[in-house]
N, C-alpha and C positions, 0 to 999 in steps of 0.2 A: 418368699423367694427373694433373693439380694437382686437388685437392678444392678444390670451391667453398666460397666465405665465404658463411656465412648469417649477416644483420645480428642483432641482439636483435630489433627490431622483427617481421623476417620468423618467425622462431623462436615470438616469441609470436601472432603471428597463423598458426601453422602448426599450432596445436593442433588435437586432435579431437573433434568436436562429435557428439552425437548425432543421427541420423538424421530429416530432416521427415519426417512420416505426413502420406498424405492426409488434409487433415481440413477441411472448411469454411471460409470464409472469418472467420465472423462467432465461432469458439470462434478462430481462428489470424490474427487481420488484418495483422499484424507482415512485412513482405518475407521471405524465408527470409535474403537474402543482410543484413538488418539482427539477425535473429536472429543468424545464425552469430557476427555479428563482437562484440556483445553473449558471447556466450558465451563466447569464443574471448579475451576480454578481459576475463575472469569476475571474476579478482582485483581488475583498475582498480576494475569494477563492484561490487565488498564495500569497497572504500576509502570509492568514494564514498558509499556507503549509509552506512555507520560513521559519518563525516563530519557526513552529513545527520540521523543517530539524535543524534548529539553536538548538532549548532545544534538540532534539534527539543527537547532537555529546556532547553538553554538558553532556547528562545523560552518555555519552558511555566513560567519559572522564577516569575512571578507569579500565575499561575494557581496551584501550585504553594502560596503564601502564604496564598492563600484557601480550598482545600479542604482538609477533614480528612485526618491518614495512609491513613486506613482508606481513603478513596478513590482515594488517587497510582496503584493500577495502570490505572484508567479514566480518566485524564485527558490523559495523551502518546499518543494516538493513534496520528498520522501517524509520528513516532520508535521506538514500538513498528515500525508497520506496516515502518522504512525497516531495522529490525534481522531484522525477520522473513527478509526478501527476502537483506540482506547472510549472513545464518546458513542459507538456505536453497542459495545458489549455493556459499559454502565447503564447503558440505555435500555436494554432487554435484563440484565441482573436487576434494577428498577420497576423493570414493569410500563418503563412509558419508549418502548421504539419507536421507531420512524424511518418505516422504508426509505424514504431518502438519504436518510444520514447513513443507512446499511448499505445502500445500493453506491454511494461514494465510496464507502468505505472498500468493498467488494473491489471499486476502481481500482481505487488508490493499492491498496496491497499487490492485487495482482501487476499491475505496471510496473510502479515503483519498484516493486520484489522482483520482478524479471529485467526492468529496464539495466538497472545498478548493477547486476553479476555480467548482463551482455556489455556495457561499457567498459566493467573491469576488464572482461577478458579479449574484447577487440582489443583494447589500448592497453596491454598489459605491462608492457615494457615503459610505456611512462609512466604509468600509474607507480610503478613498483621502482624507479626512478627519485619518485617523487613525495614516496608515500612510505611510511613504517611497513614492513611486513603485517606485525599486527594487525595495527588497524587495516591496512589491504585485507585480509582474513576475515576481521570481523566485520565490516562493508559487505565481502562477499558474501558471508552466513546469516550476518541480520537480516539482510532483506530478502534472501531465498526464503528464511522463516516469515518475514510478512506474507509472502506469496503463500506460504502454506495457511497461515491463521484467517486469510480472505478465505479459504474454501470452507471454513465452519461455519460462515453467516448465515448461508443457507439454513440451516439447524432452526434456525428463528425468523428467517423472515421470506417472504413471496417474492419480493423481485418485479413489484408491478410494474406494467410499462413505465407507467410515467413517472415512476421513482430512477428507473433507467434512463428516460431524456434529461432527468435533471443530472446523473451522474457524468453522461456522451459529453452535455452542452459543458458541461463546466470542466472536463479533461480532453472537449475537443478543443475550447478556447486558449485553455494552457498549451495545447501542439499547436495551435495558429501564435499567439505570440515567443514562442520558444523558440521556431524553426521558421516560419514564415513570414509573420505580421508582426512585429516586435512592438510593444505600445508605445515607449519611448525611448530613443538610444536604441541599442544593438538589442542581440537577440536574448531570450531570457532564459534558458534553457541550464541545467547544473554546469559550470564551469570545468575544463579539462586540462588534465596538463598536456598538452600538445598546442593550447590556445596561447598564445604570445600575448600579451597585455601591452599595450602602447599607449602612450600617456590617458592611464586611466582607463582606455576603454580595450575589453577584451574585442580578442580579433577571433575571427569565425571559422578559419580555415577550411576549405574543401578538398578533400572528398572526407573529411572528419567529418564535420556539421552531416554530412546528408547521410550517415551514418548513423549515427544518431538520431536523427529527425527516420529514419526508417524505422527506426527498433522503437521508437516511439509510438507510431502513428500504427505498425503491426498489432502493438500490444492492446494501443483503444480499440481496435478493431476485435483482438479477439475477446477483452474485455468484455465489449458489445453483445458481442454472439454469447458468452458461456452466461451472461445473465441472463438474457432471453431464452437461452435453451432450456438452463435453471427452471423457470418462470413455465415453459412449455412444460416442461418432465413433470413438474408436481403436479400441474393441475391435468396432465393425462394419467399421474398416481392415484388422482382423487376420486377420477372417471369410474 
């Protein structure tokens, strides 16, 4: 009997994903059958993050100009957040995770992926002002898709507590120097067009800043919750 031909395509959609657990809608909203194929095209999906951490330090290149060294790790956010996720899935395609780096990652998409469409669209007239159409478009749809690629970590990883404290402590410390405790200079937080720049140092305006600093400090919070809940629901799955 002739052995069949299996395309590249089929080969790599023939990988094996780990198991859905029951788990809630509202910790798991992702389809199983959009999960799988995410997964199952795990490498495309670290290209494109890689991709996306690379434009992200580009975009941040003048921001970048304006803040002190001592600040550059709090100020690429969203490009942290899209390396975390890329270093997180090579990580499980590999075979050596690390709840930590999954439980940031989890942070980082879900924030970043909600914070950036809530700023677009509070400030939309300057942004759109300020900004291409386009790129406004794909700002708004890239990181709505991080937000969505943070709900398949679960697929591969527990969510231990203390993979969580290290994810809180390191995205609470970014909201205290962003919005509150600045390390050095002003605040650290992504730069808006509505912020006026004066010799050199951006200006903070209110009631913008606390705007922001709200939709920030919302999202670690629910950040918070849907890991632990995560965390609660599998292991009452496993009961």
């Amino acid at each position: 009997m002739a052995e069949r031909r299996v395309g590249p395509l089929r080969r790599l959609l023939d990988g094996a994903v780990p198991d859905r657990e029951a788990l809630p809608r509202y910790v798991a909203p992702v389809p199983k059958a959009i999960e799988d194929l995410g997964l199952r095209l795990g490498w495309l999906v670290v290209a494109i993050n890689l991709a996306g951490t690379a434009f992200g330090f580009w975009y941040y290149r003048f921001q970048f100009g304006l803040e002190p060294a001592l600040a550059w790790p709090f100020v690429p956010d969203s490009p942290v957040a899209t390396l975390f996720i890329a270093l997180s899935i090579a990580g499980w395609k590999l075979g050596h995770s690390r709840e930590w780096l999954d439980a940031l990652a989890f942070f980082g998409c879900l924030k970043l992926g909600l914070w950036t469409p809530y700023t677009l669209l509070v400030f939309q007239d300057a942004f759109l002002a300020s900004t291409p159409l386009w790129l406004y478009l794909f700002l708004f749809f890239s990181h709505l898709a991080m937000a969505l690629e943070g709900f398949v970590i679960h697929r591969y990883s527990d969510f231990p507590v203390w993979a969580v404290a290290v994810a809180l402590a390191w995205y609470g410390l970014n909201d205290l120097v962003d919005y509150f405790v600045p390390v050095v200079g002003t605040y650290h937080h992504t730069t808006l067009p509505i912020q006026p720049i004066v010799d050199g140092v951006i200006e903070h305006v209110v009631p913008a800043h606390q705007y922001v600093a709200a939709g920030a400090l919302a999202l670690t919070l629910l950040a918070t919750f849907l890991a632990l809940a995560t965390r609660v629901k599998k292991l009452e799955a496993r009961a």
